[in-house]
N, C-alpha and C positions, 0 to 999 in steps of 0.2 A: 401687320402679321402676314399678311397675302397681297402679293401684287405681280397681278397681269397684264404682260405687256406688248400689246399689236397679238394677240392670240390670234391662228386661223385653222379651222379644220373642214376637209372635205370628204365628205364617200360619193362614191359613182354617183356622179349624176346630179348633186344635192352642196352644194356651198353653203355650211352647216352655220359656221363663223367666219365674218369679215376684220380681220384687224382687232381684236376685241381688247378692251384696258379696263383692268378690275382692281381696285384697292380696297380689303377688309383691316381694319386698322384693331390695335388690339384690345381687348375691352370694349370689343363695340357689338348692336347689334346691326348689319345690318342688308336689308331687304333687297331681292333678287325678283322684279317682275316684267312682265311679258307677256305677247300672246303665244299661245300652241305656237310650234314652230320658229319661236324666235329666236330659241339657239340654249335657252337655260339647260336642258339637261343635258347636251354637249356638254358646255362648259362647266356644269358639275362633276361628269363624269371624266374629263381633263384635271381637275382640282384633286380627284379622290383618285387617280393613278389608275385609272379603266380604260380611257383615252389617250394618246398623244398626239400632243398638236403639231400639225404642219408646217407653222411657223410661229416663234413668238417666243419671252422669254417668262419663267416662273418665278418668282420669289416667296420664299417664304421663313420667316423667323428670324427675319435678315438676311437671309443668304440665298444664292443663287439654287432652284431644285429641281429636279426632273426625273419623276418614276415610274419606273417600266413594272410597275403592279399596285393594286390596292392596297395590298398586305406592304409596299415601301411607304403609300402613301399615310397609314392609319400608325405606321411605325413610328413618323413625324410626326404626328400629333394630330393628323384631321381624322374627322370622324364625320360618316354621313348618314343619317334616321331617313331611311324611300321610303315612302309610302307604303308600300310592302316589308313591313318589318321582318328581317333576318335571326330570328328567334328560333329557338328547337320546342313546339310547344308540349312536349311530352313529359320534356326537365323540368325543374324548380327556377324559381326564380334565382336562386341562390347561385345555380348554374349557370344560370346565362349569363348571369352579370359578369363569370367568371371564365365564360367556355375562352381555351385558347391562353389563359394565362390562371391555367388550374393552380388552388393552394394545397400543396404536396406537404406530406412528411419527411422526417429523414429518410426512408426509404423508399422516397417516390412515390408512394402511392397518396391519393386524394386526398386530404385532409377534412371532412365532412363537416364538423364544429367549425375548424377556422372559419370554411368555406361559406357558413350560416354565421356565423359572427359578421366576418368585416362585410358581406353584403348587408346585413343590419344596418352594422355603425355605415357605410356609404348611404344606404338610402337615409338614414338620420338625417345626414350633415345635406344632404340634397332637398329634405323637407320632404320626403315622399313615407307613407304610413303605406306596405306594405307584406304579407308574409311571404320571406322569404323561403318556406316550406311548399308554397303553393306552384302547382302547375301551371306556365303560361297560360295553357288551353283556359285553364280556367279564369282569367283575368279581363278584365274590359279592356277595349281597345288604349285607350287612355291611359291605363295601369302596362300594358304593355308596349306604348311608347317609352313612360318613365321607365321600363326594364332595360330599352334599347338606350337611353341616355346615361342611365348609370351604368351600363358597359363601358361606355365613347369613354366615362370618367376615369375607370380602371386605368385604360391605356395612355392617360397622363395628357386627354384631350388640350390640344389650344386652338383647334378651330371647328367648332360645330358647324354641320349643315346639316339641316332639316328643311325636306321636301313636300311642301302640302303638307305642316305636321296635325292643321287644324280640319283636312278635308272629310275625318271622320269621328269628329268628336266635338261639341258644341258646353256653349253654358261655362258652368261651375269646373270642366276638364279643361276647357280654353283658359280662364283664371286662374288655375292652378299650374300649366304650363307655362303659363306667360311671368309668372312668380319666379318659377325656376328657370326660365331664361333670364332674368333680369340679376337672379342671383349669381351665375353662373357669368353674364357680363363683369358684374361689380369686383367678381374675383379673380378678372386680366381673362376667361376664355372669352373669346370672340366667336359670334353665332353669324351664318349665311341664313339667312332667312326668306325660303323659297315662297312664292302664296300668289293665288289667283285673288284672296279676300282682301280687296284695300282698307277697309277699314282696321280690320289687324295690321295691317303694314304700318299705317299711323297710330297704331295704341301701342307695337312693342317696340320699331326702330329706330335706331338712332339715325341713318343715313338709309337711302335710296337709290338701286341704280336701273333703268330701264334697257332694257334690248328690245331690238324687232328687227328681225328678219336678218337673224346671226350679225348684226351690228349693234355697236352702243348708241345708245340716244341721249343719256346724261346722266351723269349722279349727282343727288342733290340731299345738303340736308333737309331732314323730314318737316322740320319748321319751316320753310321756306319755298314748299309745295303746296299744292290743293290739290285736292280729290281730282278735278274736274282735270288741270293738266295733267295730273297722271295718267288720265284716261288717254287725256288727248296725243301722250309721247308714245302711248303704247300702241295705238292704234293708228295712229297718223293721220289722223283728222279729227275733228270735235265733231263729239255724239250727241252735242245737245244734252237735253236729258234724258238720262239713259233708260226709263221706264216710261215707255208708251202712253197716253191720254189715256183714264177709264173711261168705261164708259158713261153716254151722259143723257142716253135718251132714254126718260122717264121710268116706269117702274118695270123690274125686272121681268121674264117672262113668266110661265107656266112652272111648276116644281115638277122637277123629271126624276129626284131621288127623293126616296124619305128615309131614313132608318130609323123603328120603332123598338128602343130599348134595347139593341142587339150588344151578345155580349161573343168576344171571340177568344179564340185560347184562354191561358191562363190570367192575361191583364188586363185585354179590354172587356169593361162591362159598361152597363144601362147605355149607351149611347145613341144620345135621338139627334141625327141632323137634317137640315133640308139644305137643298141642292135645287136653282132654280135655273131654266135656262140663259145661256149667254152672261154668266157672272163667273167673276174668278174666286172661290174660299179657300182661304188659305188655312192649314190644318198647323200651327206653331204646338210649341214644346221644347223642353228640354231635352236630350236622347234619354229612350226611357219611357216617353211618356205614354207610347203604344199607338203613335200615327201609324209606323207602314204596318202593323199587323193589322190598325182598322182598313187599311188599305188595301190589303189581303183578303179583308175578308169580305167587303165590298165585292169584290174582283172573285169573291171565289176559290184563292188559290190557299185560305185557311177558311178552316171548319168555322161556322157560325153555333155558338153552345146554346144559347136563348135569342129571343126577339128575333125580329123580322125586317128584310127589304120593302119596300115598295118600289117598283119599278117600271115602266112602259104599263102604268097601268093594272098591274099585277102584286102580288103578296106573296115571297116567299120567307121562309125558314132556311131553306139553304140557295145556295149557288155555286155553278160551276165556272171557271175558266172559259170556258166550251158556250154556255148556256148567256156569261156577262157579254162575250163576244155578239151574241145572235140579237141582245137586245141594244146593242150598239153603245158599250161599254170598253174604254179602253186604259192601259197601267202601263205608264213608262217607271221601271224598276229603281230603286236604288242604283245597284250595282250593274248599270250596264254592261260590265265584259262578262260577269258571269251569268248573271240573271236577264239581261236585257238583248243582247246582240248574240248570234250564232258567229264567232271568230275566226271562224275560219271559210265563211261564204263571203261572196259579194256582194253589193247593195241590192242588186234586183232579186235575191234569194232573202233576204233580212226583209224587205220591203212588202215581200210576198206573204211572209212565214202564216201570217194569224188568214190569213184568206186564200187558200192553195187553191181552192176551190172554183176561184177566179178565173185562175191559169188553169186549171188541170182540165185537155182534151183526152177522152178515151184512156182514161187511167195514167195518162204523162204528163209531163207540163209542159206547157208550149212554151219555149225559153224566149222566143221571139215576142211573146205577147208579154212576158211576166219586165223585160228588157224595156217595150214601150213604155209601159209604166212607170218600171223605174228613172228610164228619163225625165219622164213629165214631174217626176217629185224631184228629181236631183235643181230641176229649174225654179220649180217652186218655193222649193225651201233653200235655194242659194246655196247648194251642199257642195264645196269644195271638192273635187274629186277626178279622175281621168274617164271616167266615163259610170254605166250600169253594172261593171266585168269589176270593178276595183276591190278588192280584196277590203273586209271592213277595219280589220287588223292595223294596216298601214295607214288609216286616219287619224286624223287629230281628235282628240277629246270631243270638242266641241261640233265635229262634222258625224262623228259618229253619235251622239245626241239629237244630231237633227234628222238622221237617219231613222233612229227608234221612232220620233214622234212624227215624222211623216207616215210611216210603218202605222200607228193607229190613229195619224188623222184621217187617213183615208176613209178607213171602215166605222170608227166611231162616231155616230149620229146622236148622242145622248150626253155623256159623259166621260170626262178624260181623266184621269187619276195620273197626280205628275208626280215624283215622290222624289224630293230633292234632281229641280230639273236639271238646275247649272252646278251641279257640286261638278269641282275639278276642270272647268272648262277657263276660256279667256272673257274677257270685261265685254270684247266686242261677240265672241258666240253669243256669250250671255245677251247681250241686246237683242240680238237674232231671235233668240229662242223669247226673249218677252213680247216682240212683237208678233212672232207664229201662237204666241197664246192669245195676246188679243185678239187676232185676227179668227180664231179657231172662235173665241169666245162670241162677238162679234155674229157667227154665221149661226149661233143658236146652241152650241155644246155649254153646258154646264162641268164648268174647271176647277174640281178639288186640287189645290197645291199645297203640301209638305215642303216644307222648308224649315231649316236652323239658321238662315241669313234675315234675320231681324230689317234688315234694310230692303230689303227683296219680299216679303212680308207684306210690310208699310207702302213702297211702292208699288205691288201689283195688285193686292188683294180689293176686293170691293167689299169682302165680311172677310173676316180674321175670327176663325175659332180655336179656343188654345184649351191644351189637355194637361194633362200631371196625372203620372202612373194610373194611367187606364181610363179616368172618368176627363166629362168637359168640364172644368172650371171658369167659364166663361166665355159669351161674344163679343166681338169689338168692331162696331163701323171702320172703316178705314179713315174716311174726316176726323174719330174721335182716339185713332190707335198712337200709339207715341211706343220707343222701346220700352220704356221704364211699365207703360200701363201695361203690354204682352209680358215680364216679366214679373211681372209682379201675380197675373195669373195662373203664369207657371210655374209660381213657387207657392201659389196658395193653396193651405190646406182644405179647402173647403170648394166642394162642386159644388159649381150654380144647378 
């Protein structure tokens, strides 16, 4: 269906792609990985008519192709699902599946009924239960990918790409997408399948091709890989095993959190946990089940409705942002570019942000002082970068992640709240960042980790507590956790 051939592109400064050779065959699914920087969304955005490449030839659908817009490329039949779904969320679903190829009357104007009918019967025939009356705004992420994929269908798709399509949706939505790609294989469309997670890579593709560092390193069928080499083409060396030793000396320290029966916003209720120094707990769940709101409300940054912290000692009913800071509490966010990172500063101002207090002479900040600092963490945490000055924008997933947690390892003395740390980064940040958690965990911080990667779970965790809509349903040693036993808490109806 798609074949690239010696592809290259370059912007100032940056030799994006080397020579690159890509073959998606038709009726297939198959898998696009790499680290940050290795060249995949170049070369996506070369495929989907955003880009042209500086040398190299295209094919697609048997024939020689090359388009000078998106709108030529999507006309051919590719379709690409970013990360950032391209939805109007004001419309109907009905609408969107249709924006751009509205169904009109004889007199041009809209057709309304049609326009709710054949999005119907499309999402039928796609297996997705739907209303198509309903507001994107109002749909789960999940539900508003499948609106972006039955669009790609409208336009008589024959080559899906989706980017990261799993980066914000876990569980029972992963199953359900993975249905519908498989459907959408067995019916001649052919899916690019973009993803940081390997273990998805080997549960939906049929073939594999790796990049690093704008070069190809090989395609292989999926049978005929392991985990362990794919680590190793991606990254260019073997990582060993890629989650750090626990730890192993004797029993835990001192309990530096308690929470007695706190309930927060609308979902999380009764929840008692403890939090002891120098151990990692991992908070599992389905999406849904109300980790980052407990996490929030730990933190301060949602209202506490009942129960109580116990904390440095102390008993509160509420908490501030302001107040979790002062006892040496810190929350790397979900959503790092909105919630986590100032985007538009550079590391020594991101690095600063929660402790100004630090830097600030005479009501300024000493940029010279706030600058040392930031070097000493750029070295510590191995953060890729041109110096303190570098704009945080212009980082990789993965560098800006270590940014954040350098950011509150400094200041947190008690407890770290990490809340989906490696979503969207590479195999190798992710290594980075497990072992800046041992190490943090190691020096005596107590490490709440939220996570949806079941595998990342099992290997970091030293306790594994798992939730379902709001309460705990259960703890799990890590010696005794397996996926099947965390899922099975997550789907039970009954709190321990």
């Amino acid at each position: 269906m798609l074949t690239l051939e010696a592809i290259s592109k370059s912007f100032p400064g940056v030799r994006a792609l080397s020579g690159v050779n890509l073959e998606v065959r038709s009726g297939e699914i198959h898998g696009l990985v790499g680290e940050n920087g290795a060249g995949k969304s170049t070369l996506i955005k070369i495929v989907a008519g955003a880009y042209a490449p500086d040398e190299g030839e295209i094919g697609f659908a048997g024939t020689p192709a090359r388009w000078s817009s998106p709108r030529d490329a999507k006309h051919s039949g590719i379709h690409v699902v970013y990360q950032e779904f391209a939805l109007f969320p004001k419309l109907s679903v009905a609408e969107n599946i249709f924006v751009g190829h509205e169904r009109c009357n004889r007199f041009g104007l809209v057709d309304h009924a049609r326009t709710r009918r054949e999005a119907t019967e499309l999402l039928r025939k796609l297996g997705v239960s739907l209303d198509v009356d309903a507001t994107v705004s109002s749909l789960s992420v999940a539900n508003q990918q499948m609106v972006e994929i039955a669009r790609a269908m409208v336009r008589n798709v024959k080559l899906l790409i989706l980017d990261e399509p799993t980066a914000v949706i876990a569980g029972r939505e992963v199953t359900s997408l993975f249905d519908l790609l498989r459907r959408l294989r067995d019916s001649g469309v052919s899916v690019l399948f973009i993803s940081h997670r390997l273990d998805e890579v080997f549960a939906i593709c049929d073939r594999v091709t790796v990049l690093k560092d704008g070069r190809l390193v090989g395609t292989h069928d999926i049978a005929d890989v392991t985990r362990e080499r794919l680590i190793s083409m991606m990254v260019g060396r073997d990582l060993g095993d890629l989650f750090p030793p626990g730890a192993t000396k004797g029993p835990r320290g001192k309990t530096v959190l308690r929470t007695e029966n706190i309930a927060v916003g609308e979902r999380v209720r009764e929840i008692s946990i403890e939090l002891r120094a120098g151990e990692i707990v991992a908070l599992a769940g389905m999406v849904g089940a109300g980790r980052s709101e407990l996490a929030l409300g730990l933190f301060g940054a949602a209202p506490i409705r009942s129960g109580a912290i116990h904390l440095a000692g102390r008993r509160f009913t509420s908490m501030s942002p302001s107040s979790a800071i002062q006892l040496g509490m810190g929350l790397v966010t979900e959503d790092r570019k909105s919630q986590g990172l100032a985007m538009l500063l550079d590391i020594a101002a991101n690095i600063s942000g929660p402790s100004l207090s630090e830097v600030t002479r005479r009501g300024l900040i000493d940029r010279r002082l706030e600058t040392e600092i930031a070097a000493r963490e750029i070295e510590r945490y191995r953060i890729v970068c041109r110096g303190p000055a570098t704009k945080v924008a212009t980082m990789s997933g993965g560098n800006q992640q270590k940014v954040i947690v350098a950011r509150w390892a400094r200041i947190c003395k008690s407890v770290l709240i990490l809340d989906e740390p490696t979503r969207g980064i590479d195999v190798g940040a992710k290594a980075e960042i497990y072992r800046i958690m041992r190490k943090l965990a190691e020096s005596g911080v107590a490490i709440l980790m939220i996570s949806s990667e079941l595998t990342e779970v099992i290997g970091m965790a030293d306790r594994i507590i798992v939730m379902r809509e709001g309460r705990i349903t259960g703890e799990l040693a890590s010696r005794e956790a397996t996926q099947e036993s965390i899922l099975h808490l997550a789907t039970s109806e009954r709190a321990a």
